[in-house]
C-alpha positions as CSV (number, residue, x, y, z in Angstrom):
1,X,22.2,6.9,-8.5
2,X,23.7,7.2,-5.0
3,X,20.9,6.1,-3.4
4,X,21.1,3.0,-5.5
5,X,24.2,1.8,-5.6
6,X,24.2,1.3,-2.1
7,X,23.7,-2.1,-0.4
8,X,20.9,-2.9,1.0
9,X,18.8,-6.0,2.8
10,X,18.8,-9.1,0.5
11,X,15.8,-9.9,-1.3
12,X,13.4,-7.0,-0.4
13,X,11.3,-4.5,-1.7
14,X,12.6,-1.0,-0.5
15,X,10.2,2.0,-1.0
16,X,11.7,5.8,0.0
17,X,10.8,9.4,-1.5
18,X,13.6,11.3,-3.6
19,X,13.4,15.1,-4.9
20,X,9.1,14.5,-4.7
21,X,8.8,11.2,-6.8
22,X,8.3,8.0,-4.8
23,X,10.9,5.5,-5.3
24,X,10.4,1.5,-4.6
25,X,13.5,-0.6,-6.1
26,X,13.6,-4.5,-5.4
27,X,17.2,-5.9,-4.3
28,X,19.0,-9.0,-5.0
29,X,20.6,-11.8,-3.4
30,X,23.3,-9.4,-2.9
31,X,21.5,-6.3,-1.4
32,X,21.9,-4.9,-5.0
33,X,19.4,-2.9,-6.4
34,X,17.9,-4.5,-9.5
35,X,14.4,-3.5,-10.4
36,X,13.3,0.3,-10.1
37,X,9.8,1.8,-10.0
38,X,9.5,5.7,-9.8
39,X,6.8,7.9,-9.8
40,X,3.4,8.8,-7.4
41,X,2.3,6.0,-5.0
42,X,-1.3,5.1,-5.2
43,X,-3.2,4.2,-2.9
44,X,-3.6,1.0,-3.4
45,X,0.6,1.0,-2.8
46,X,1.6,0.7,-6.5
47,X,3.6,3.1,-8.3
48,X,2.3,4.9,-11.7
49,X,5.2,5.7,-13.8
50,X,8.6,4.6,-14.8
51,X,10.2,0.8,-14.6
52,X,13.7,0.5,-14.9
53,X,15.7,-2.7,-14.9
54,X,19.6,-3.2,-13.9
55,X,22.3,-5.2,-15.6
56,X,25.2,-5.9,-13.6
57,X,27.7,-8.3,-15.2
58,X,31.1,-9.7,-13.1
59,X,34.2,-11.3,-14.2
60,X,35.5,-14.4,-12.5
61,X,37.0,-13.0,-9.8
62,X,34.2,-11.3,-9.1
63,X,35.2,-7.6,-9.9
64,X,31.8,-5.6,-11.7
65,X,32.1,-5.1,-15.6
66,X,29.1,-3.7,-16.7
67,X,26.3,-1.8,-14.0
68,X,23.5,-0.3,-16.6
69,X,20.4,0.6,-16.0
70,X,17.7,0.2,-18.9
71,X,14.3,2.0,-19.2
72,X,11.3,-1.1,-19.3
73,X,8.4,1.2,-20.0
74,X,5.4,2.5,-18.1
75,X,4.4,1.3,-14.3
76,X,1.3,1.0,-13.4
């Protein structure tokens, strides 16, 4: 989760290895990670295993209410 909640480039797919699983997590317009895939690279460069999906909600000043991230189901 710390490697996530960090800000990254805007708009890009990020790929990186954690604790043996391969991790590849599309930002936002914000640098914020918002889609998550985690699992074994293939060769082919997709990722078999997990998708997870982030919800991040802000008030109108712009201060985060909600940061939740949701299992989506298999990767392939």
């Amino acid at each position: 989760m710390k490697k996530l909640g960090q800000p990254y480039a805007p708009s890009t797919m990020v790929d990186m290895v954690f604790k043996g699983n391969d991790l590849s997590f599309k930002t936002d317009e914000k640098g914020n990670a918002i889609l998550l895939f985690i699992g074994k690279k293939m060769e082919d460069g997709n990722i078999r295993g997990e998708r997870y999906a982030r919800t991040l909600k802000y008030d109108r000043n712009g201060g985060l209410i909600k940061d939740h991230w949701e299992l989506k189901g298999k990767a392939t």
